[in-house]
N, C-alpha and C positions, 0 to 999 in steps of 0.2 A: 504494500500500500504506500510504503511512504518514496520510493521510487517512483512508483507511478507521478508521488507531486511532482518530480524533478522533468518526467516525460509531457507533465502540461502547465510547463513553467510555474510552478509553488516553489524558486527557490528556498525562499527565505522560510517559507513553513519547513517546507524539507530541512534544511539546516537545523531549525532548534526541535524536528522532529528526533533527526538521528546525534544530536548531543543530549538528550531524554536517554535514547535508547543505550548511547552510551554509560552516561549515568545508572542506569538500571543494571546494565550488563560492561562491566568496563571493559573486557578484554576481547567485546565483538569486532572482529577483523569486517566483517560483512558492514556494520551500521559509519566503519570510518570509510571504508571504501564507497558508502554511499555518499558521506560528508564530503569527500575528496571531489565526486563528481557534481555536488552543488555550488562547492567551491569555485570549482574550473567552471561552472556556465556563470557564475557572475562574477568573472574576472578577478579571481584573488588566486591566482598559481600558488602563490607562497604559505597558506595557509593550506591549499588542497598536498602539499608536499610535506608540511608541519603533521598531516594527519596520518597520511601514509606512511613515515616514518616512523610515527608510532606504533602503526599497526605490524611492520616488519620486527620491531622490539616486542611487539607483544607475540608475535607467529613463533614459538621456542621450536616447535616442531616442524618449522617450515610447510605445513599444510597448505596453506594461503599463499605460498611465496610468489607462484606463477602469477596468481591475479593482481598482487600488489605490484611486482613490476611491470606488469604488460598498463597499468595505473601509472606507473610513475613516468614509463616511454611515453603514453600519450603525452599526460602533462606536460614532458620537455617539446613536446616534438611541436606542438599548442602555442608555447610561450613565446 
């Protein structure tokens, strides 16, 4: 659901949706990688990179790894 705001422009909902989600769950790789891409549609690279980072310190097991980097090449590739 809260992706979908992000597919019909709710950045800004989306954002303080998935820093909720955060809060609730701090070590979801999924709700920062969603924060990362409401970041990048309303032009804050630096803060969608600040998230991502996170999220690769929080992946111990590398599970998530592929999806946060193929994240963090968009983001550069964007900039």
């Amino acid at each position: 659901m809260i992706t979908s705001m992000i597919n019909y422009n709710y950045y800004e909902e989306a954002i303080l949706a998935f820093e909720k989600a955060i809060q609730i769950k701090p070590k979801s790789i999924e709700a920062r990688l969603g924060l990362s891409k409401a970041y990048q549609a309303i032009s804050q690279p630096d803060k969608a990179e600040l998230v991502l980072n996170e999220a690769l310190e929080i992946d111990p097991k590398k599970e998530d790894i592929e999806d946060i980097y193929v994240a963090l090449f968009d983001l550069y590739i964007y900039r």
